[in-house]
PDB file with SEQRES, HELIX, SHEET and CRYST1 records, atoms N, CA, C and O in Angstrom:
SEQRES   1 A   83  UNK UNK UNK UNK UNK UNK UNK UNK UNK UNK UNK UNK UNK          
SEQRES   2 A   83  UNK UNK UNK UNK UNK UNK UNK UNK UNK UNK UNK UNK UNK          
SEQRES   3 A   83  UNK UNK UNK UNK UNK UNK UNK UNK UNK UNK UNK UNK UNK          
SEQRES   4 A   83  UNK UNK UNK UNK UNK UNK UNK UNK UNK UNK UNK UNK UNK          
SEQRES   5 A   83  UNK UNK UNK UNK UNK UNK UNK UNK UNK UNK UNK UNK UNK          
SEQRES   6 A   83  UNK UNK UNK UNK UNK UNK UNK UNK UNK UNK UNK UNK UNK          
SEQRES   7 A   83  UNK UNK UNK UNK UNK                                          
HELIX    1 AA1 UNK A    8  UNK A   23  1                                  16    
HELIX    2 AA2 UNK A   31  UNK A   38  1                                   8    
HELIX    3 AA3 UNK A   42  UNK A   44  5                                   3    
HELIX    4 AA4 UNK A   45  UNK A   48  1                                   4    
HELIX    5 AA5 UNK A   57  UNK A   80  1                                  24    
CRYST1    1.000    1.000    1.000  90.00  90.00  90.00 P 1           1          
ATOM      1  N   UNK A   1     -24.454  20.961   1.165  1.00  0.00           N  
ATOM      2  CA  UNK A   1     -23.145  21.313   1.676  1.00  0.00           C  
ATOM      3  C   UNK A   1     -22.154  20.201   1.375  1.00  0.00           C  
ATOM      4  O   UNK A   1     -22.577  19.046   1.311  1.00  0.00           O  
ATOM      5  N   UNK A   2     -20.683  20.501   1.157  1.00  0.00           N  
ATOM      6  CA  UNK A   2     -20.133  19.608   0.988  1.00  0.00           C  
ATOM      7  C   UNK A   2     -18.921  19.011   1.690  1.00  0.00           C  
ATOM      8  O   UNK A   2     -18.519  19.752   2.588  1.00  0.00           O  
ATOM      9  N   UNK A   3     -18.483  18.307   1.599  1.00  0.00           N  
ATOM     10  CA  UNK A   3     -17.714  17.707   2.668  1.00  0.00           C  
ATOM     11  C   UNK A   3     -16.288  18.844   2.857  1.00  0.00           C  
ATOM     12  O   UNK A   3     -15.685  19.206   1.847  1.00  0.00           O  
ATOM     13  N   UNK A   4     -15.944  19.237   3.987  1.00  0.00           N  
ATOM     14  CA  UNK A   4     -15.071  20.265   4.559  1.00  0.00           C  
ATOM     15  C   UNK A   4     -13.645  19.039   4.780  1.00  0.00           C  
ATOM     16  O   UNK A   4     -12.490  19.446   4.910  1.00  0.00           O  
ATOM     17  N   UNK A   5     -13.892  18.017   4.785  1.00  0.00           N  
ATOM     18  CA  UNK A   5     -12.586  17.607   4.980  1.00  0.00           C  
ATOM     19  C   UNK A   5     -12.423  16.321   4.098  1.00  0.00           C  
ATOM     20  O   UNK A   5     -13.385  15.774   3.559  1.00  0.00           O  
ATOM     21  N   UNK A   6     -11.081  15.866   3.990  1.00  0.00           N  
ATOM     22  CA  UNK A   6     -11.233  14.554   3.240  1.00  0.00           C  
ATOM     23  C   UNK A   6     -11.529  13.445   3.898  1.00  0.00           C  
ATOM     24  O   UNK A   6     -11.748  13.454   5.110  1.00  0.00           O  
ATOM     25  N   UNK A   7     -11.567  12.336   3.140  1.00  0.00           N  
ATOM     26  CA  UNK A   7     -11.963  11.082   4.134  1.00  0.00           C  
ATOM     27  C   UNK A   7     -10.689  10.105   3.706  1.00  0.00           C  
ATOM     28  O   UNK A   7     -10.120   9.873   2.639  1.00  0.00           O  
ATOM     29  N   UNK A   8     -10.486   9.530   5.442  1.00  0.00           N  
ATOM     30  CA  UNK A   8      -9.042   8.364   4.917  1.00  0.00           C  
ATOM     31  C   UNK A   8      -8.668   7.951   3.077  1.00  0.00           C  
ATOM     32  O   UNK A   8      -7.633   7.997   2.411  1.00  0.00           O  
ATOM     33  N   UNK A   9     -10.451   7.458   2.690  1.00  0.00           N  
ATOM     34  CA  UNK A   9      -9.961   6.857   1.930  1.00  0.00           C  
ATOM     35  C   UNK A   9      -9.961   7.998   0.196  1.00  0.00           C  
ATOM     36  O   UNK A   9     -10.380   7.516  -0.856  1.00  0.00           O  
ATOM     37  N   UNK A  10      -9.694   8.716   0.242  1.00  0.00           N  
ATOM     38  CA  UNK A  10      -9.558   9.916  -0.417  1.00  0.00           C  
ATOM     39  C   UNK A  10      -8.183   9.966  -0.331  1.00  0.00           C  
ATOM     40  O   UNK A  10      -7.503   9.533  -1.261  1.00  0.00           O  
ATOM     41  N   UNK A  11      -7.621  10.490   0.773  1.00  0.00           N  
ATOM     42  CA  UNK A  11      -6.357  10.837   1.017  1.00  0.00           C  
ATOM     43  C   UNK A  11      -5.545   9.956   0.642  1.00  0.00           C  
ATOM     44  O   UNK A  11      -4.675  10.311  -0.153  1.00  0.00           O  
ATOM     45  N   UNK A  12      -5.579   8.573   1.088  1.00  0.00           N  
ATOM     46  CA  UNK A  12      -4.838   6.970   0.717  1.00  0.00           C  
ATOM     47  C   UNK A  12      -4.453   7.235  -0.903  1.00  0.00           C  
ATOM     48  O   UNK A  12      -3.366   7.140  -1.473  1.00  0.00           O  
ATOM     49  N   UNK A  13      -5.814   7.613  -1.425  1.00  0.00           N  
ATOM     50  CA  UNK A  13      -6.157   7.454  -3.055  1.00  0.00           C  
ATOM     51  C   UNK A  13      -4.799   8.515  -3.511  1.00  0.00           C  
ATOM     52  O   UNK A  13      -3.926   8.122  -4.285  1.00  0.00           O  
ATOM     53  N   UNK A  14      -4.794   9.807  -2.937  1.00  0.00           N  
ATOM     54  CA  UNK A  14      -4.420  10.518  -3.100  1.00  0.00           C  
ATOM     55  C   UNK A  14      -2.679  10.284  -2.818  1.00  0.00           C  
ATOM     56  O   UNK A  14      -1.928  10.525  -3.763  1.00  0.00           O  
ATOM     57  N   UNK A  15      -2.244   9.935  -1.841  1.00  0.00           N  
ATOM     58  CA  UNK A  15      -1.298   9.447  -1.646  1.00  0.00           C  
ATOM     59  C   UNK A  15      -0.201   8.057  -2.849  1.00  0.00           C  
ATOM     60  O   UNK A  15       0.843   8.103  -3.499  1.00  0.00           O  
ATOM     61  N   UNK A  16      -1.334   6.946  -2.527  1.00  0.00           N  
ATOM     62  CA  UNK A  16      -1.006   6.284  -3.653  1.00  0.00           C  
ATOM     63  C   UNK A  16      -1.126   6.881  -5.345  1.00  0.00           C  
ATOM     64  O   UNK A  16      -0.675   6.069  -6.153  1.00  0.00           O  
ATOM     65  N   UNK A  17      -1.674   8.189  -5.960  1.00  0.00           N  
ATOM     66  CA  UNK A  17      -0.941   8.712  -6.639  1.00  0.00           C  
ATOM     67  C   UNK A  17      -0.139   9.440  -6.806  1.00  0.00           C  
ATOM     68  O   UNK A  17       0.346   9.724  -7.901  1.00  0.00           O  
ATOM     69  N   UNK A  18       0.221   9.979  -5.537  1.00  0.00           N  
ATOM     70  CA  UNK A  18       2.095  10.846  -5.750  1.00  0.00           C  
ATOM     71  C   UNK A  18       3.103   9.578  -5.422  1.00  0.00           C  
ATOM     72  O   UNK A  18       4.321   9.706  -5.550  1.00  0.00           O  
ATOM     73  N   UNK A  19       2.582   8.524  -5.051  1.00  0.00           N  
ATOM     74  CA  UNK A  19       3.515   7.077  -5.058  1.00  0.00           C  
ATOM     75  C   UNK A  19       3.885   6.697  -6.237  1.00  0.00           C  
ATOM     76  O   UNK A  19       4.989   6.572  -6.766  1.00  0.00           O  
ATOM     77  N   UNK A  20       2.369   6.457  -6.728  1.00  0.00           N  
ATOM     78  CA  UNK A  20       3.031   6.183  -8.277  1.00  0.00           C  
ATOM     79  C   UNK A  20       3.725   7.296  -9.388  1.00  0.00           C  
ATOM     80  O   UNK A  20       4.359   6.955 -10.386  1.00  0.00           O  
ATOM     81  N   UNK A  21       3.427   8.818  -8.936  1.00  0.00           N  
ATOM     82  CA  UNK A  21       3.783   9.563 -10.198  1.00  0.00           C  
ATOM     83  C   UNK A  21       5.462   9.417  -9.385  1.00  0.00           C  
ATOM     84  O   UNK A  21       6.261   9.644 -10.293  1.00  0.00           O  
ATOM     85  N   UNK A  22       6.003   9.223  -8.484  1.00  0.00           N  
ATOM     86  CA  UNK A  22       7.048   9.294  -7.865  1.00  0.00           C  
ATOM     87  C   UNK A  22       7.949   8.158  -8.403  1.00  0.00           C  
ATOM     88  O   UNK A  22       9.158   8.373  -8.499  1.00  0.00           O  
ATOM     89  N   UNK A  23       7.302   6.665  -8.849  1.00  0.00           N  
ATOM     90  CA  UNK A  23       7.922   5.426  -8.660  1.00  0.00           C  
ATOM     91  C   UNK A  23       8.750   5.358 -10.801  1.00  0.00           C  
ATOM     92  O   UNK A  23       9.531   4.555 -11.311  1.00  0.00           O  
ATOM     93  N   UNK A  24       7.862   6.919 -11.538  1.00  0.00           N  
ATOM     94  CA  UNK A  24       8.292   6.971 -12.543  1.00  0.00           C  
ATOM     95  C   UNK A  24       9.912   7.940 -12.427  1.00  0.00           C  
ATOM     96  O   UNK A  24      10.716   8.109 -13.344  1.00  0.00           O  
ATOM     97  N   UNK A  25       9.982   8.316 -11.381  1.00  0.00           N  
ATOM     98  CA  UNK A  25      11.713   8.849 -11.100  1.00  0.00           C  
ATOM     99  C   UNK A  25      12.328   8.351 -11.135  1.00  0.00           C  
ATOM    100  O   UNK A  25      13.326   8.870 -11.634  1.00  0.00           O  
ATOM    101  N   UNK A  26      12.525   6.511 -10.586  1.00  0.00           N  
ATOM    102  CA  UNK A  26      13.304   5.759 -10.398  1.00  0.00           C  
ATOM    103  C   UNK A  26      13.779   5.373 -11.483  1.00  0.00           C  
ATOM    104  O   UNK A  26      13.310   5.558 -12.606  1.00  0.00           O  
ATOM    105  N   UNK A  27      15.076   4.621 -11.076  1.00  0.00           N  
ATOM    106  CA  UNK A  27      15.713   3.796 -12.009  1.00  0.00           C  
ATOM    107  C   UNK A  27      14.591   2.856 -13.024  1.00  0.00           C  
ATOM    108  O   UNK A  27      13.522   2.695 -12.435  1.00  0.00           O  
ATOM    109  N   UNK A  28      14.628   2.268 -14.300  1.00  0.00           N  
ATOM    110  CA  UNK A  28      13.601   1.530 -15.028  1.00  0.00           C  
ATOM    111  C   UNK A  28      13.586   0.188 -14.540  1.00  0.00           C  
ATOM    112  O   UNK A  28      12.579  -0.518 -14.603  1.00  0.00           O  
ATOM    113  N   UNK A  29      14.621  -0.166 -14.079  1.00  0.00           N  
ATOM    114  CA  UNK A  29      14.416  -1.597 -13.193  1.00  0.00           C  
ATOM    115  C   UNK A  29      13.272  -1.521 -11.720  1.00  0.00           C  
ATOM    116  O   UNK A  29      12.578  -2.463 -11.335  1.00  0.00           O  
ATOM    117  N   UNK A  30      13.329  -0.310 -11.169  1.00  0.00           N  
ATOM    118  CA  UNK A  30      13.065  -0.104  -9.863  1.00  0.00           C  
ATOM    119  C   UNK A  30      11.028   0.275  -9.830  1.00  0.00           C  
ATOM    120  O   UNK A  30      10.083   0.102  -9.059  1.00  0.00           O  
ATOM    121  N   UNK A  31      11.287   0.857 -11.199  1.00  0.00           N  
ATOM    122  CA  UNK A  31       9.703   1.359 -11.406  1.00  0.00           C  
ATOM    123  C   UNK A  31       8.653   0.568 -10.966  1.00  0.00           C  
ATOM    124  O   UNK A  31       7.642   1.120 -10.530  1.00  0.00           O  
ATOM    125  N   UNK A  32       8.733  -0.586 -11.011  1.00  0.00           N  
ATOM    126  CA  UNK A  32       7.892  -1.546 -11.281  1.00  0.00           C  
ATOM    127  C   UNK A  32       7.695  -1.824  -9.428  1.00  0.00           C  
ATOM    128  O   UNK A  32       6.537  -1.977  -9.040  1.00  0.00           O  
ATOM    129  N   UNK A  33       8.575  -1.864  -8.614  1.00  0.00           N  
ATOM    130  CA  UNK A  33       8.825  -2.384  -7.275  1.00  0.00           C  
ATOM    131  C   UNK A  33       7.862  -0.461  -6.235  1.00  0.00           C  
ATOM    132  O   UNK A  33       7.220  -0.384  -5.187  1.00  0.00           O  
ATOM    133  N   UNK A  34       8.113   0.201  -6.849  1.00  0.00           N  
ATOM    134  CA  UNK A  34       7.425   1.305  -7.244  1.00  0.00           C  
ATOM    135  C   UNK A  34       5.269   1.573  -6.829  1.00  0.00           C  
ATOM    136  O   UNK A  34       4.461   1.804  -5.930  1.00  0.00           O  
ATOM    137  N   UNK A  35       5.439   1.245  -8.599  1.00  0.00           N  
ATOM    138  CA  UNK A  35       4.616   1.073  -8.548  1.00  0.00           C  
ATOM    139  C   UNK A  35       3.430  -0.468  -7.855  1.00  0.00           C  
ATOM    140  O   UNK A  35       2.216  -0.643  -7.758  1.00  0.00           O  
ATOM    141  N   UNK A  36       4.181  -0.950  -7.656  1.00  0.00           N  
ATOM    142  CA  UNK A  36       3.601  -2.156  -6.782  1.00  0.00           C  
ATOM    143  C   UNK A  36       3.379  -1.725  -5.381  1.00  0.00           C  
ATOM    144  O   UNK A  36       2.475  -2.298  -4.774  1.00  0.00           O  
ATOM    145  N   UNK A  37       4.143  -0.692  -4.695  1.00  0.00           N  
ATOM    146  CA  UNK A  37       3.822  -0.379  -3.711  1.00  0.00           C  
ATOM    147  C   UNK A  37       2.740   0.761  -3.518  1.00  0.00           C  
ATOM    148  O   UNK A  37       2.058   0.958  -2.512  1.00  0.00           O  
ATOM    149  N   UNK A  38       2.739   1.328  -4.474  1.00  0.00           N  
ATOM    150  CA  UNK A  38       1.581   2.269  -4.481  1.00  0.00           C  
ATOM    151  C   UNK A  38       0.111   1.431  -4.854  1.00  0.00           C  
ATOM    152  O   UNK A  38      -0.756   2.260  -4.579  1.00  0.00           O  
ATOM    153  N   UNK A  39      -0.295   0.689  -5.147  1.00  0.00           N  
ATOM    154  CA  UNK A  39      -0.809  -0.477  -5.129  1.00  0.00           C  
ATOM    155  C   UNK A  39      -1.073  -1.147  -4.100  1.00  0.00           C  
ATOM    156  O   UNK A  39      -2.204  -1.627  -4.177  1.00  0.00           O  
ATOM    157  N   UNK A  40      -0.710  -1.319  -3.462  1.00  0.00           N  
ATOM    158  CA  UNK A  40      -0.332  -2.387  -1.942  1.00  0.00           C  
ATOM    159  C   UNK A  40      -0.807  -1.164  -0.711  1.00  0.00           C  
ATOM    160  O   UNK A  40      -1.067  -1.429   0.463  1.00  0.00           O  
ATOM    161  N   UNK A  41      -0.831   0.150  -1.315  1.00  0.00           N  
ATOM    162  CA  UNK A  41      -1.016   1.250  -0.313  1.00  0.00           C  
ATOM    163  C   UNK A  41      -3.121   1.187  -0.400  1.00  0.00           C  
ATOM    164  O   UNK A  41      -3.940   1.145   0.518  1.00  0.00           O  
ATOM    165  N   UNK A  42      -3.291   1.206  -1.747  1.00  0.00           N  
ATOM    166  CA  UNK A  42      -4.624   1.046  -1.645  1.00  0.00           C  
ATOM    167  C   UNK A  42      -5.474  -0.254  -1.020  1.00  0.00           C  
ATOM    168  O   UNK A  42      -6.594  -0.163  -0.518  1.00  0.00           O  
ATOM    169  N   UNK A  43      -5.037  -0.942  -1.100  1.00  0.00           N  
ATOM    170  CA  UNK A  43      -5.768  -2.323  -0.906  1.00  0.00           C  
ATOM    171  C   UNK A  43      -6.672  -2.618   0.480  1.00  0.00           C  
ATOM    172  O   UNK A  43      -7.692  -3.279   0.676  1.00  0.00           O  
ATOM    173  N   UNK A  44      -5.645  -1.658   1.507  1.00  0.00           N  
ATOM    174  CA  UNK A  44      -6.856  -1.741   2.909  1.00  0.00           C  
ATOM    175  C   UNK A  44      -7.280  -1.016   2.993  1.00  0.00           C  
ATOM    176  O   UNK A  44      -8.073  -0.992   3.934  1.00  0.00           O  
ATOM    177  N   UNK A  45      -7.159   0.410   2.009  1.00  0.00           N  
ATOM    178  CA  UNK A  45      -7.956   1.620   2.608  1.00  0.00           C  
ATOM    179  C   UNK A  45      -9.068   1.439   3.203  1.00  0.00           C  
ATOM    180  O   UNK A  45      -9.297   2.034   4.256  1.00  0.00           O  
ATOM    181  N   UNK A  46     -10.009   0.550   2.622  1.00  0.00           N  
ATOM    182  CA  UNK A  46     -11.482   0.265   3.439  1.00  0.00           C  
ATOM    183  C   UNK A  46     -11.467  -0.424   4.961  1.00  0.00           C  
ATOM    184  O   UNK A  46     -12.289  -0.273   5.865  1.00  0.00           O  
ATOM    185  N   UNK A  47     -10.727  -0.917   4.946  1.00  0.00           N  
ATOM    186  CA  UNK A  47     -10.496  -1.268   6.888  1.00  0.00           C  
ATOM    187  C   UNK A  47      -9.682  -0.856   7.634  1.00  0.00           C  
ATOM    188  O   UNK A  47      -9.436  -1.347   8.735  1.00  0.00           O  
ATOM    189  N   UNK A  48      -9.102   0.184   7.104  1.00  0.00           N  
ATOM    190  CA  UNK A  48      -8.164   1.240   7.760  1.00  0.00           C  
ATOM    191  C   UNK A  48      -8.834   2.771   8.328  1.00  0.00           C  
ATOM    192  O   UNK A  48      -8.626   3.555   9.255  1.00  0.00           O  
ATOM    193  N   UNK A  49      -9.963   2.618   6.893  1.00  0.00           N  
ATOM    194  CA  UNK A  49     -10.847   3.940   7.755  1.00  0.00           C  
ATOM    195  C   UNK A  49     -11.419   3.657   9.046  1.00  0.00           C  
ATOM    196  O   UNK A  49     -11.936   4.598   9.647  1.00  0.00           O  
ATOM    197  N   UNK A  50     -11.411   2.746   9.463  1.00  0.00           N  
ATOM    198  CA  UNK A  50     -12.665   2.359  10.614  1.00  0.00           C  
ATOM    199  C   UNK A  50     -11.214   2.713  12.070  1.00  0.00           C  
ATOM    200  O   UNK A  50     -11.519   3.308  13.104  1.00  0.00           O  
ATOM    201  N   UNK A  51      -9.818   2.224  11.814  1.00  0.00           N  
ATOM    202  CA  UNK A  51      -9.015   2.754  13.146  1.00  0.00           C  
ATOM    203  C   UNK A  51      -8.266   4.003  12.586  1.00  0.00           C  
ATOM    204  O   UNK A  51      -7.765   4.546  13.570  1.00  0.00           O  
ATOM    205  N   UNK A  52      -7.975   4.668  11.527  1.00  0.00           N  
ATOM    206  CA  UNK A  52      -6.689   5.099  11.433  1.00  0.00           C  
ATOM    207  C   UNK A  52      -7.820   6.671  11.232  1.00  0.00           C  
ATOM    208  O   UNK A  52      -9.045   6.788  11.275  1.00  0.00           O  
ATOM    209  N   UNK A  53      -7.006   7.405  11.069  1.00  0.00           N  
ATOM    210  CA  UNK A  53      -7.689   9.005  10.814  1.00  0.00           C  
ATOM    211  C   UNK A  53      -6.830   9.562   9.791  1.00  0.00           C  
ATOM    212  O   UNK A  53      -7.485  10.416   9.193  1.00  0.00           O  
ATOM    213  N   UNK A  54      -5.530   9.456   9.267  1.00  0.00           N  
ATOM    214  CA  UNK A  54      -4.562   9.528   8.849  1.00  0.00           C  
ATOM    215  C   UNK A  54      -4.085   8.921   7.769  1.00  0.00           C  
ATOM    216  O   UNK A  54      -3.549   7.813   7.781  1.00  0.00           O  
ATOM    217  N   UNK A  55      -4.349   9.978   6.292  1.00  0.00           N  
ATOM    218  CA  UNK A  55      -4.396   8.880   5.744  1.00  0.00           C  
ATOM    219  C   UNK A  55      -2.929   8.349   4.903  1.00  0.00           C  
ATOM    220  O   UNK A  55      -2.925   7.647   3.892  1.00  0.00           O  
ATOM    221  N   UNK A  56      -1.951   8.788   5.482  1.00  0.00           N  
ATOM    222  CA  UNK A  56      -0.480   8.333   5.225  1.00  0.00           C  
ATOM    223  C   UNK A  56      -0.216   7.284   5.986  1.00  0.00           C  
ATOM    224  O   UNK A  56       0.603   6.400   5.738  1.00  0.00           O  
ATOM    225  N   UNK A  57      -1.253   7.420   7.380  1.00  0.00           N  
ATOM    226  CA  UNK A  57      -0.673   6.152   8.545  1.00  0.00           C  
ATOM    227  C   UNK A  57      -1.568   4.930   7.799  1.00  0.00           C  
ATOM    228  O   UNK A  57      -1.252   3.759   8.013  1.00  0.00           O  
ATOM    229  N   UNK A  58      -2.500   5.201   7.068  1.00  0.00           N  
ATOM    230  CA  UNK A  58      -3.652   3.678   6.176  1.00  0.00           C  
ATOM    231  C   UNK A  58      -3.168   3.454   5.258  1.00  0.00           C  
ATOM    232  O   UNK A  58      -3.714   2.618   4.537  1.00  0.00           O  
ATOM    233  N   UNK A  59      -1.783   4.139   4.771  1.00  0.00           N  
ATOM    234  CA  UNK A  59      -1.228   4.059   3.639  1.00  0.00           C  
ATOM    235  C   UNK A  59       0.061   2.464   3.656  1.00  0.00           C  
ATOM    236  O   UNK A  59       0.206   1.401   3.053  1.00  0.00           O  
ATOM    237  N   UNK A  60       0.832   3.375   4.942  1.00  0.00           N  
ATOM    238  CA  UNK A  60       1.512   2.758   5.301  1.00  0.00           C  
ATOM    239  C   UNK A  60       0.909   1.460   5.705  1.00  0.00           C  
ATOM    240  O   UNK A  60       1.155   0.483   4.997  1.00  0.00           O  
ATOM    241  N   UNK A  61       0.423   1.373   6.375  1.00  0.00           N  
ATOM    242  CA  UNK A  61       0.271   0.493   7.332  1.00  0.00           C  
ATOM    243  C   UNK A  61      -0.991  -0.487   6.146  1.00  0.00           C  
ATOM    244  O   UNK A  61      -1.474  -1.504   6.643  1.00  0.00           O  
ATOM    245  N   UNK A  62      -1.310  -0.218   5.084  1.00  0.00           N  
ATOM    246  CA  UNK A  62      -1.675  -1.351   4.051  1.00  0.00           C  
ATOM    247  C   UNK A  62      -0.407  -1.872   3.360  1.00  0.00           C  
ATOM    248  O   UNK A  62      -0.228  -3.083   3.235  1.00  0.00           O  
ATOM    249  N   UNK A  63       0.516  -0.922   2.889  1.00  0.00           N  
ATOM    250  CA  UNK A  63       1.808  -1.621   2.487  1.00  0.00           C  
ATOM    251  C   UNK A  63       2.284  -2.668   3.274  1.00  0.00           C  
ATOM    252  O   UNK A  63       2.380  -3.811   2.828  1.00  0.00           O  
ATOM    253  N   UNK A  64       2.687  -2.261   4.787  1.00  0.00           N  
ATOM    254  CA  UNK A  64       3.244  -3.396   5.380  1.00  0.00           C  
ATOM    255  C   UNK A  64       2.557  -4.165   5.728  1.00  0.00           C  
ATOM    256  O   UNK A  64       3.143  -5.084   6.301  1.00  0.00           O  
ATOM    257  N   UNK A  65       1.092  -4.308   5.643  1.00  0.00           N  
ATOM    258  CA  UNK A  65       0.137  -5.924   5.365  1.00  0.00           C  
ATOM    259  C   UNK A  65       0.485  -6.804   4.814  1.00  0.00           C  
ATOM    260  O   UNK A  65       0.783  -7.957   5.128  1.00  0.00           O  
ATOM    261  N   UNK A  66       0.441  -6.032   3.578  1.00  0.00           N  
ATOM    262  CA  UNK A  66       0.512  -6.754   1.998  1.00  0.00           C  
ATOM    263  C   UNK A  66       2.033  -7.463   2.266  1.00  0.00           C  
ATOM    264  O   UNK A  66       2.290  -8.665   2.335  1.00  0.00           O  
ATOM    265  N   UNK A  67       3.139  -6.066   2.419  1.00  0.00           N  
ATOM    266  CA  UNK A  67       4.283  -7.314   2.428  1.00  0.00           C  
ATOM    267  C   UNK A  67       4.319  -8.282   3.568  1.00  0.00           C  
ATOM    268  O   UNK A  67       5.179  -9.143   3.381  1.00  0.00           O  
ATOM    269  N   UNK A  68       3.655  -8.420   4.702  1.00  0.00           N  
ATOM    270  CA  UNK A  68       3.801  -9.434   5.452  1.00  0.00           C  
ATOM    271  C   UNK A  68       2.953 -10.747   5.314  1.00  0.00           C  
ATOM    272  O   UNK A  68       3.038 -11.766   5.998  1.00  0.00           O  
ATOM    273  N   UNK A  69       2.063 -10.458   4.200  1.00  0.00           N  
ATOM    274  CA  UNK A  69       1.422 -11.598   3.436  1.00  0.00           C  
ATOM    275  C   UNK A  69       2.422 -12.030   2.328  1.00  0.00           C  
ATOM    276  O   UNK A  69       2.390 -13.233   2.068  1.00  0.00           O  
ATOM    277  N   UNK A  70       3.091 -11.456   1.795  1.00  0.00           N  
ATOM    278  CA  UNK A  70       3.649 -11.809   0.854  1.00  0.00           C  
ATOM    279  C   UNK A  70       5.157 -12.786   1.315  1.00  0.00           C  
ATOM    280  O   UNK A  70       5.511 -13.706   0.578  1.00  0.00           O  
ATOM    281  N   UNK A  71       5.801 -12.505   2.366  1.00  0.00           N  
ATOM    282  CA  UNK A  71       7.129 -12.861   2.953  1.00  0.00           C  
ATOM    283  C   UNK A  71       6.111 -14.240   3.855  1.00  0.00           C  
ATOM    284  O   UNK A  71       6.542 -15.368   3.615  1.00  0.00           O  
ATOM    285  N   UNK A  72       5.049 -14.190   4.671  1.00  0.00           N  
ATOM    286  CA  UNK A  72       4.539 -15.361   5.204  1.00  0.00           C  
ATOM    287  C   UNK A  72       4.069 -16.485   3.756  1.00  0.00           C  
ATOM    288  O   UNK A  72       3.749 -17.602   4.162  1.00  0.00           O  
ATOM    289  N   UNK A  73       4.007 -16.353   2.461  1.00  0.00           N  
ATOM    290  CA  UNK A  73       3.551 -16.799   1.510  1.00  0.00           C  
ATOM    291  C   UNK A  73       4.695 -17.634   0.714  1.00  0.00           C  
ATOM    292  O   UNK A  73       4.732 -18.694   0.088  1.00  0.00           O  
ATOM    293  N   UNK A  74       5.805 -16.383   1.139  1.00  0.00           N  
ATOM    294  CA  UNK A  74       7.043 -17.395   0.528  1.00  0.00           C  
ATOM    295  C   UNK A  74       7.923 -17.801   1.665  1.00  0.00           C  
ATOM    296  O   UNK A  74       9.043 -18.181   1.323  1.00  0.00           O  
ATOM    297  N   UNK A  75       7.595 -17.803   3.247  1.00  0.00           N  
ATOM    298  CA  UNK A  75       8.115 -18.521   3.954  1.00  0.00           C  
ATOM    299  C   UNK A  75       7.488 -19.957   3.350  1.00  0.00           C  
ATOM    300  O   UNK A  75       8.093 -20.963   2.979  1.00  0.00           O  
ATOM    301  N   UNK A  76       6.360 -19.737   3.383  1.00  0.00           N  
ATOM    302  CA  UNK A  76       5.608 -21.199   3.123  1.00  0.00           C  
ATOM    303  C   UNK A  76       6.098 -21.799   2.267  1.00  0.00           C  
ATOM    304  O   UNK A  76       6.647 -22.876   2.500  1.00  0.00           O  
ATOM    305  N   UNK A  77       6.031 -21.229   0.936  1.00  0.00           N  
ATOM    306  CA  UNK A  77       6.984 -22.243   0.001  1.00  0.00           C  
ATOM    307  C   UNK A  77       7.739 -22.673   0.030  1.00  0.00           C  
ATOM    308  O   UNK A  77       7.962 -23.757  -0.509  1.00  0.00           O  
ATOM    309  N   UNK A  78       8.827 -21.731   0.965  1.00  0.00           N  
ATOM    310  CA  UNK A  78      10.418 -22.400   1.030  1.00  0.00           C  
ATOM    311  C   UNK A  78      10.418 -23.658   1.826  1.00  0.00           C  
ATOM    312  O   UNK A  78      11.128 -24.662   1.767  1.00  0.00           O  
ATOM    313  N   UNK A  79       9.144 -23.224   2.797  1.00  0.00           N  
ATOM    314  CA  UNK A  79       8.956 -24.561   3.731  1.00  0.00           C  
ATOM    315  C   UNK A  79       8.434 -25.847   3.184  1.00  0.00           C  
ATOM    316  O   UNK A  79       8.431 -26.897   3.826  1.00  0.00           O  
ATOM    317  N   UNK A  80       8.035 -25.724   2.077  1.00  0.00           N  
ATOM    318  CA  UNK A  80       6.949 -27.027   1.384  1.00  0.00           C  
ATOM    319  C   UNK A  80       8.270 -27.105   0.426  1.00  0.00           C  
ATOM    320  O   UNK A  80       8.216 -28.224  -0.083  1.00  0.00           O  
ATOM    321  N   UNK A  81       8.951 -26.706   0.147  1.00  0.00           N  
ATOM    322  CA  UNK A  81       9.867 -27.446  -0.969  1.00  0.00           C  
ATOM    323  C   UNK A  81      10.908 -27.988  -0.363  1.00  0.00           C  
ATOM    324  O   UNK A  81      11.702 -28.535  -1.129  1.00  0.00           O  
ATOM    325  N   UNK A  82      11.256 -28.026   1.165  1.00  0.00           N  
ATOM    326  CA  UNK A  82      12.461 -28.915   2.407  1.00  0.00           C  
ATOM    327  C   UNK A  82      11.536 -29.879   2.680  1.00  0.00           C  
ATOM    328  O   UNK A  82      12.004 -30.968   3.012  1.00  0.00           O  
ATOM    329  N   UNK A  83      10.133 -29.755   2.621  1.00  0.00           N  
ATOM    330  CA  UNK A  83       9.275 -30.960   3.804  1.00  0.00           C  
ATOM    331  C   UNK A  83       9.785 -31.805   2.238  1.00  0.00           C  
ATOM    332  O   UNK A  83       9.552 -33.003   2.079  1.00  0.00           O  
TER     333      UNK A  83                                                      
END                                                                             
């Protein structure tokens, strides 16, 4: 028998490709910011299945990881290039 429903990380997968076939609409400057986020959507799928059920909310909620690693990464720098 086979599986009757999808699993988070199916859906994520699935998601992050209408992200990316979406991020080819944009402007050619913008594509790229785009596709980086559809990218950034996959990256926790695997520790998102364990709280989330939803897999637009594991989507999201890996994007705004990633960028809050990324903005704590260049707080840091800005901070090491004043010290």
């Amino acid at each position: 028998m086979g599986r009757s429903f999808e699993s988070v990380r199916m859906g994520v997968k699935e998601v992050s490709s209408r992200w990316l076939k979406a991020s080819r609409a944009l402007r050619k400057d913008d594509q790229i910011y785009g596709q980086m986020v559809a990218q950034m959507a996959k990256k926790h799928s695997s520790e998102a299945f364990y709280a989330l059920d939803d897999p637009l909310e594991a989507a999201v909620f890996s994007v705004l990881v990633e960028m809050m690693k990324r903005r704590a990464e260049e707080d840091k720098l800005q901070k090491d290039k004043t010290a």
